[in-house]
Each structure stands twice: as C-alpha cells, then as structure tokens.
C-alpha positions in Angstrom: 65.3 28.6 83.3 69.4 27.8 83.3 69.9 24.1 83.0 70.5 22.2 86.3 73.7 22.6 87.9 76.3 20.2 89.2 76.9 21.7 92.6 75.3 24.6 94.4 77.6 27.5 96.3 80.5 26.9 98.2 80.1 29.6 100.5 76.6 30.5 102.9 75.9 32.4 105.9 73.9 31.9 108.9 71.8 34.5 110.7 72.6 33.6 114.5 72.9 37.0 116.4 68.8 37.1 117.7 68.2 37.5 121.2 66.1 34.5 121.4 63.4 36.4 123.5 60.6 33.7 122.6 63.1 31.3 124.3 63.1 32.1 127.3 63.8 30.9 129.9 66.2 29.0 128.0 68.3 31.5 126.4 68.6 33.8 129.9 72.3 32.1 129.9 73.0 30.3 126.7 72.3 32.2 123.0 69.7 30.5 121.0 71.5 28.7 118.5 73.0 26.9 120.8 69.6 25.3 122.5 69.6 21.6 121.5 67.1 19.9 120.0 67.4 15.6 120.3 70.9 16.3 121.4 72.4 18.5 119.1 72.6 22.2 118.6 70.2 24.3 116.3 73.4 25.5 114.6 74.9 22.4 114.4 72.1 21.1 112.3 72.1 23.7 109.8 75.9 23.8 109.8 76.4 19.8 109.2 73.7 20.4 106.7 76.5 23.3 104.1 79.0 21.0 105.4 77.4 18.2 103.3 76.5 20.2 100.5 80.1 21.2 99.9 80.4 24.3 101.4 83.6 25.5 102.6 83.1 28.8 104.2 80.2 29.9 106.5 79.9 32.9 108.0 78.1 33.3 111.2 77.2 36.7 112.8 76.8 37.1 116.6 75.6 39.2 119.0 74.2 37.7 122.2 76.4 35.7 124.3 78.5 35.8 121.2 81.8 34.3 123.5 79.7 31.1 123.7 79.1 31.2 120.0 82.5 31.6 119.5 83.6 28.9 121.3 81.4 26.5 119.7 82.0 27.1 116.5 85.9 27.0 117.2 85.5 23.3 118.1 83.4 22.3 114.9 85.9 20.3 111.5 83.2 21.4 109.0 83.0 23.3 106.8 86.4 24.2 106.5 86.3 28.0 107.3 84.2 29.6 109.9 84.2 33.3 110.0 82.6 35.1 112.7 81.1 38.4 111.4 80.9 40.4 115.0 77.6 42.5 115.4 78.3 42.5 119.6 78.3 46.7 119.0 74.7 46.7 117.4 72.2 44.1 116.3 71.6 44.8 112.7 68.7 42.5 112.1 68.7 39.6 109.2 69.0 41.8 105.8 71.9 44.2 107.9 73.8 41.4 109.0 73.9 39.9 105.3 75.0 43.2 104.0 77.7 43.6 106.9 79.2 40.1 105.7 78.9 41.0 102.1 83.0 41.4 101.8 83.4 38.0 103.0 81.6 36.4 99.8 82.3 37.9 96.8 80.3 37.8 93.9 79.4 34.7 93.8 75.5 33.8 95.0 75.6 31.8 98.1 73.3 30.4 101.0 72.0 32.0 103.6 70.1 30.3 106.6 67.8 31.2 109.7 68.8 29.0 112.9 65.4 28.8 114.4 64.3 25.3 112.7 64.8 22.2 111.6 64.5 20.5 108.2 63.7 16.8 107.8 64.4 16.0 104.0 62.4 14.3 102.1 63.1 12.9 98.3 65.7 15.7 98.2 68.0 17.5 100.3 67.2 20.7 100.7 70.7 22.9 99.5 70.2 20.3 96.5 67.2 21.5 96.0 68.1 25.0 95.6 71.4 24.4 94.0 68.9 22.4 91.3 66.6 25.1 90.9 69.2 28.3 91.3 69.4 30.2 87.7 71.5 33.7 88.4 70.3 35.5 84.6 66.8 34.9 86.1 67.2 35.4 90.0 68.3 37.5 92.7 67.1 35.2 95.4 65.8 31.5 95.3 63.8 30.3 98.6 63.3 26.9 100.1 59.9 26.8 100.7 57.8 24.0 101.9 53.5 23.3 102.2 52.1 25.0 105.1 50.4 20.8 106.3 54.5 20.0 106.3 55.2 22.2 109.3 55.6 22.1 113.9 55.7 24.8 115.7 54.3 26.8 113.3 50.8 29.1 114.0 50.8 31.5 110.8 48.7 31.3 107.7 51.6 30.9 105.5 54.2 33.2 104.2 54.6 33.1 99.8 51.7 32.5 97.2 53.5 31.2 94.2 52.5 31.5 90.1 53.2 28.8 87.6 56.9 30.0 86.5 57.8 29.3 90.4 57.8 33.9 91.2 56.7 34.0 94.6 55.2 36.7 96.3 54.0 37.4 99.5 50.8 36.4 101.0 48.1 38.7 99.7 44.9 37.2 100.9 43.8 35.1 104.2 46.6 32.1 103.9 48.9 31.3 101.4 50.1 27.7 100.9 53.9 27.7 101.4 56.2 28.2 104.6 60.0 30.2 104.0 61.8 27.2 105.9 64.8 30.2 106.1 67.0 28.6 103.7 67.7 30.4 100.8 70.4 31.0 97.9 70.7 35.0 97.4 72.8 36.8 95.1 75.5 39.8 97.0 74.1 42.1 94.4 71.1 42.1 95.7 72.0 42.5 99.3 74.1 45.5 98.5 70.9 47.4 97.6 70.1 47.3 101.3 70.4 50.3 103.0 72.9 51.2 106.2 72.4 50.0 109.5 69.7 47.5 110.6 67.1 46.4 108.0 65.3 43.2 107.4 65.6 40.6 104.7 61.9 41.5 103.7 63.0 44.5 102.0 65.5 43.0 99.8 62.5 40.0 98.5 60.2 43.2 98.2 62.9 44.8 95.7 63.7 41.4 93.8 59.8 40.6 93.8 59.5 43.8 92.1 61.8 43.2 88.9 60.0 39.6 88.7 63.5 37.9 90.3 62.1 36.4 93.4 61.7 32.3 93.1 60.6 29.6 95.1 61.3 25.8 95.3 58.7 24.0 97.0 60.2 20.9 98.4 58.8 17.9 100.7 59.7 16.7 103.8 58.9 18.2 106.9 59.8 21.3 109.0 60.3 22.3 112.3 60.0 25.2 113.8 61.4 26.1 117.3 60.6 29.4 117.7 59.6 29.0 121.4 59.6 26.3 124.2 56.5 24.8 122.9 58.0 24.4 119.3 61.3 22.9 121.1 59.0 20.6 122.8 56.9 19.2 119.2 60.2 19.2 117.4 61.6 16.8 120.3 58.7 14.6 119.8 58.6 14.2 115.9 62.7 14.0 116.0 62.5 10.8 118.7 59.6 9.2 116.8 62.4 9.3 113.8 64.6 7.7 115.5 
C-alpha cells in the first residue's frame, strides 16, 4: 500500500434524495435528512463531520421535499461550497446520483456519504481514517466499515467479509463481521462505469471487487443507525447517555 497521507479529499458528496419511507410518519412533511437526532439534523452531522476534515465542496442531491433541503443547507457556513445536484425530475438511486454529480468533482477521489446514521468516533475519526488508509494505484473505492457488536438500529447479519490485505467482499455465508457505516472515499473513474439512469452503488463495489480494488478500513467506535422510528429512538438514547 501507498504511504499514509497528510490530508484526505477536499471534495465529498452526500446521498440525501430517499424518500424516507421507513420514516414515516416523520418524513410525511419534512425529507429525511432533516429528522433530528439529540437536536441536530442527520445531515448536519455528516456535514459538520467533511467540514472538519477539510472539505470544501459537498455536493448534495435532492429529491423529496427538496425546497426544504435547499433551504437548510443555504443557511449552513461549512464547508465552504454547497452544490445542490437536483434529481426533483427522477430519483436515480445512490450509484445514479453519484454518476449525475460526477462533473462537479473532477478527477480527484473524494467522499461520499449515506445520511441515514450516525458515527460516534472512537480512537480515530472516521474521514481520517479513510484518508489514512486511501491508496489510488491500489483502489477504486475504500469503505468505512465498522464490527457488526459496534452497531443500533441495526437487524442484518452484516454486510463485507474481509481478507488479510484489507479486499472486502460481500457477505457470502450466514453473517459476515463488518457493517458499511455509508462512508466511503471512491474514485470518479469508477463511478463513470455506471450505467444511465438509476442504478445502485452495489454495482459499482461488484465491478471494483472484481479487479481486486475494493478495500475496507475497519475502525472502532460505535454506529447508529436510524433507518426507522425505532432506530431514531436507540440512537436518542445512546447520544443522551453521551452527553
């Protein structure tokens, strides 16, 4: 692997245009990303989070309620640049939204993030983690990933198995040991292989897992998932007892 690096990418995109069906009733009048969690904002956590890894442009695509999501983010100081990549004419799912903001990054990799949870850090920070670990002559996407005992909200049997040089893979038996905590650092190249129109992220790990390019960097901590009321609620609890 490439030797550790100073700083990770300065640019990262969140996935925020879901309906937020398992919400409901919460999200019949206000888009997900904007359901708080002890007083702040799902996106407002993983937003304050790039902001304090140094990133200076996040893109954010929108589709329900998206005038609400606007406004938000027009009020937030960090980071720097917002852009607002509009799928209000057709959702596109998570691996079509990445490729319709591909223009706005480049070629350099950058991080991309789900809205739906919340990371609690442990002896590192999680974008430092990445940006540790991130090695572009080896990789076309790095994943946060974190032990399936570390996890809220969660009822799956684990998402990536992982070999001793740190490839991932899917889970191919009964439970694997590791949870995606939707944080990743992908490279554009690899999101332009993605076909037209809606597609999911899965596809693009499927085609990097292939050539031996898909990575994962386990890290401690804890995560939260709040994929539904009851997930809101458990994250509420372990967030107060924090406090």
């Amino acid at each position: 692997m490439g030797a550790a690096r100073d700083a990770g990418p300065d640019a990262a995109m969140l996935l925020a245009a879901g309906l937020g069906t398992r919400m409901r009733p919460l999200t019949d009048a206000t888009p997900k990303p904007l359901i708080r969690v002890a007083g702040k904002t799902l996106i407002d956590y993983a937003l304050d989070r790039f902001a304090q890894a140094g990133v200076t442009q996040a893109v954010v695509n929108v589709h329900y309620r998206a005038d609400q999501m606007e406004a938000h983010l027009a009020q937030r100081p960090a980071p720097p640049r917002i852009v607002i990549s509009d799928e209000r004419g057709a959702l596109l799912e998570t691996g079509g939204g990445l490729k319709k903001a591909l223009p706005h990054f480049g070629a350099k990799p950058f991080y991309c993030a789900n809205t739906d949870a919340i990371l609690v850090d442990g002896a590192r920070e999680g974008c430092r983690a990445l940006a540790e670990r991130w090695d572009g002559a080896a990789m076309d996407a790095l994943l946060l990933l974190i032990p399936i005992e570390a996890t809220s909200g969660y009822a799956g049997k684990g998402d990536f198995d992982q070999d001793k040089d740190g490839r991932i893979a899917l889970r191919a038996g009964a439970r694997a040991p590791y949870v995606f905590t939707g944080l990743q650092i992908i490279a554009p190249a690899l999101v332009a292989e993605g076909p037209d129109g809606p597609f999911s992220t899965r596809l693009l790990w499927d085609k990097a897992a292939a050539r031996g390019r898909l990575y994962g960097a386990v890290i401690d901590g804890f995560w939260l998932h709040v994929g539904d009321p009851a997930g809101l609620e458990e994250a509420e609890r372990r967030l107060a007892g924090r406090a």
